[in-house]
C-alpha positions as CSV (number, residue, x, y, z in Angstrom):
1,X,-25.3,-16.7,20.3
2,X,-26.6,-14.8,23.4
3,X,-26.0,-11.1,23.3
4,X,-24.4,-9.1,25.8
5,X,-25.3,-5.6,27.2
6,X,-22.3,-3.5,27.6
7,X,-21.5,-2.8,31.1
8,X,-19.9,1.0,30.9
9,X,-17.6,2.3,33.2
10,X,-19.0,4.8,34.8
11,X,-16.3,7.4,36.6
12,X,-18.2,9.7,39.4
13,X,-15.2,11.4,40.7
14,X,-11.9,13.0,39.8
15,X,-10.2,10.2,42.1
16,X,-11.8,7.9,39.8
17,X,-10.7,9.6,36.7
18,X,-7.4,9.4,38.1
19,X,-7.7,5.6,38.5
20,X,-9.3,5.1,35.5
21,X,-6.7,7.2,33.8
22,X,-3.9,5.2,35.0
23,X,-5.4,1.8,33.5
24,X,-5.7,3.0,30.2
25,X,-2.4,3.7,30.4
26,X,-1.3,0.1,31.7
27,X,-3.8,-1.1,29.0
28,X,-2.1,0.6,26.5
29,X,1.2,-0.6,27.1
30,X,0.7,-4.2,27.6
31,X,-1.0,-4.1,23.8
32,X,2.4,-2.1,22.9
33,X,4.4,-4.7,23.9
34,X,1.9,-7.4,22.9
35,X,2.2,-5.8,19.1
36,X,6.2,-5.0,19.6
37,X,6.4,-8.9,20.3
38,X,4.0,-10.0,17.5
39,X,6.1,-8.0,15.3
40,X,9.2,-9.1,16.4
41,X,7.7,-12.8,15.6
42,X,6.1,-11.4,12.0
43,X,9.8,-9.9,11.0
44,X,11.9,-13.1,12.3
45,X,9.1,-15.3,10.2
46,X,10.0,-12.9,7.1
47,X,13.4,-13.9,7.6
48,X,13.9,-17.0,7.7
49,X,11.1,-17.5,4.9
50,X,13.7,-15.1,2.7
51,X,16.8,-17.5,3.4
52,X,15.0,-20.6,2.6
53,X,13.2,-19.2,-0.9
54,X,16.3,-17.3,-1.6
55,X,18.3,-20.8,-3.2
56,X,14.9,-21.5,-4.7
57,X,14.4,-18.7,-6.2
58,X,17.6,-18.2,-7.5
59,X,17.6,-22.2,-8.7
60,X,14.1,-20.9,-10.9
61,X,15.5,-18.0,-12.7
62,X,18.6,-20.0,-13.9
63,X,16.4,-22.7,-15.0
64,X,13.7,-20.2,-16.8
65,X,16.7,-18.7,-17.9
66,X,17.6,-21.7,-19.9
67,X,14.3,-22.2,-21.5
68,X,14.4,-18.8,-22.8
69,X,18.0,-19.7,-24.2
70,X,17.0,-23.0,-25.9
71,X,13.0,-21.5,-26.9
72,X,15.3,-18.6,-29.0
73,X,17.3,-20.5,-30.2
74,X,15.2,-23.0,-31.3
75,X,12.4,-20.9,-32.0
76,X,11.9,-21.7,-35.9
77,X,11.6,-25.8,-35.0
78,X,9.6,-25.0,-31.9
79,X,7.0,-22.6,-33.0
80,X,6.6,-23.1,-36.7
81,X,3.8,-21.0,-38.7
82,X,3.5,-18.2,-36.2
83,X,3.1,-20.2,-33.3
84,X,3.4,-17.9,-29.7
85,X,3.7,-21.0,-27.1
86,X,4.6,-24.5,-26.7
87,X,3.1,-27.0,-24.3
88,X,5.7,-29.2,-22.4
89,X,3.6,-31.2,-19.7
90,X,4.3,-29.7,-17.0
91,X,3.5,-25.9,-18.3
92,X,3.9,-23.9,-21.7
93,X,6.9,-21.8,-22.8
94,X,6.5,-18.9,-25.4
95,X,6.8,-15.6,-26.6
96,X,4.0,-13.1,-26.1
97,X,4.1,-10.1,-28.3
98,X,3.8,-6.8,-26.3
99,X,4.2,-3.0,-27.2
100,X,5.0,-0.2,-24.6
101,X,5.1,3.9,-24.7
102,X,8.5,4.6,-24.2
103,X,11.0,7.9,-24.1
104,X,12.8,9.0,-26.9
105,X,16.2,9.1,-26.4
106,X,17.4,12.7,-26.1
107,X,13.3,13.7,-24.9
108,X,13.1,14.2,-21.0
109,X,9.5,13.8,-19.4
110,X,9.5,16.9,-19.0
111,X,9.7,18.5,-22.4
112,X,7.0,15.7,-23.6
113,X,5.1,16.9,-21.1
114,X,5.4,20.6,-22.1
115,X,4.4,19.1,-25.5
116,X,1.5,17.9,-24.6
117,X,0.4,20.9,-23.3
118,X,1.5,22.6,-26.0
119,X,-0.7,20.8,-28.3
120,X,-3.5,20.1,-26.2
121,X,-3.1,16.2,-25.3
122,X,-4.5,16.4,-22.5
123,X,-5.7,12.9,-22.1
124,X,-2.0,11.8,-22.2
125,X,-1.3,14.3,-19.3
126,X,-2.6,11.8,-15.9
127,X,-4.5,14.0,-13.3
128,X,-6.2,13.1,-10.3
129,X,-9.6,15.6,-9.7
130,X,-10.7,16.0,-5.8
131,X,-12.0,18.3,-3.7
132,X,-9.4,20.2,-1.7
133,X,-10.8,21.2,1.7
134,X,-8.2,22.1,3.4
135,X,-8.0,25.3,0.5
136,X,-11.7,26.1,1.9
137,X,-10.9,26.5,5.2
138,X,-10.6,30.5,5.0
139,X,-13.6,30.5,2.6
140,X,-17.0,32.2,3.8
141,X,-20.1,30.5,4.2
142,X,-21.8,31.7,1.0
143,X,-18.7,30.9,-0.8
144,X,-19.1,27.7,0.6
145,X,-23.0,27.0,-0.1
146,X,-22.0,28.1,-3.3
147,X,-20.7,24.8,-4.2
148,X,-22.6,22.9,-1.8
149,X,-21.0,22.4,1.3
150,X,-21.1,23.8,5.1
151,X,-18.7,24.1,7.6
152,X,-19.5,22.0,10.1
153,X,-18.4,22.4,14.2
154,X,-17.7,19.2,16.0
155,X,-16.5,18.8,19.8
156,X,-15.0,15.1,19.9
157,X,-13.9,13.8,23.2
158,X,-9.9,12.5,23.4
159,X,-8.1,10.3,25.7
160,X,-4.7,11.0,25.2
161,X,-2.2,8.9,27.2
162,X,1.3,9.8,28.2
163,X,3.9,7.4,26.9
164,X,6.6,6.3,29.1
165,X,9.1,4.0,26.6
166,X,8.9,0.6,27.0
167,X,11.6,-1.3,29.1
168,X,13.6,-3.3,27.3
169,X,15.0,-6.8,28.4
C-alpha cells in the first residue's frame, strides 16, 4: 500500500479563514444529516427486527415454560439420585442450585448499611477509590507535589461551528 503525504490546508488570509470557515460548516452538516439518516435507518431496522422476534420470543417462553412445568413435576422420575439435568437431544433441561444475599424483610438498605458500619464490615460496604481532581483545583502547588502531581497549563486550539438546525423534508 503506497503511502500518502498529507496535503494541509494552508489559510494565509482572514478572507481565507472566512472561506475555510464556511466549509467546515457545510462539512459538518452534510455528516449531520448523513448520521440523522443512518440513524433513522439503524432505529427503523430495530423495529421491524422487534415485531418479527416478538411472536418468537413470546412462542419460547411458553414453550420453556412448559418444560419447567413437566421437569417439576416430574422431577423424582426425571432426575433420580440427585441428578441436576437431563439431556433431551436437542438440549438439556435441569435445575441448578443457586444461593443469593437478599433483604430481610422489615431491614431497609439503609439500616444494613448503618450496620455495617457499625460493626466494621467494611468489605460488604462497595466503594470505588479514584483520584478526584476536580477537588485539587484550588490546591497550591506544594500541596500538589505533595502527592505527586503538577498543575499543568495547556492552550488547545478550537474550531467551534455555529449550528443552523437542519431542514427538514
Amino acid at each position: 500500500m503506497a503511502r500518502s503525504k498529507p496535503n494541509p490546508h494552508i489559510v494565509e488570509s482572514r478572507e481565507q479563514a472566512e472561506g475555510t470557515m464556511a466549509e467546515v460548516t457545510a462539512i459538518d452538516r452534510k455528516l449531520k444529516a448523513l448520521k440523522v439518516a443512518m440513524n433513522e435507518e439503524i432505529d427503523a431496522a430495530k423495529d421491524k427486527a422487534a415485531r418479527n422476534s416478538a411472536p418468537l420470543e413470546a412462542r419460547r417462553k411458553e414453550l420453556e415454560s412448559g418444560l419447567a412445568v413437566f421437569a417439576t413435576l416430574n422431577r423424582k422420575d426425571l432426575f433420580p439420585d440427585g441428578m441436576k439435568s437431563l439431556d433431551l437431544g436437542f438440549g438439556v433441561i435441569g435445575f441448578r442450585a443457586s444461593t443469593k444475599i437478599v433483604q430481610q424483610n422489615n431491614v431497609s438498605a439503609a439500616v444494613t448499611l448503618e450496620r455495617l458500619h457499625q460493626f466494621g464490615f467494611v468489605e460488604g460496604i462497595r466503594t470505588k477509590e479514584e483520584i478526584n481532581k476536580d477537588a485539587m483545583t484550588d490546591w497550591t502547588e506544594e500541596k500538589l507535589e505533595t502527592v505527586g502531581l503538577r498543575r499543568q497549563k495547556s492552550d488547545g486550539f478550537f474550531v467551534d461551528v455555529k449550528e443552523d438546525p437542519l431542514p427538514t423534508a
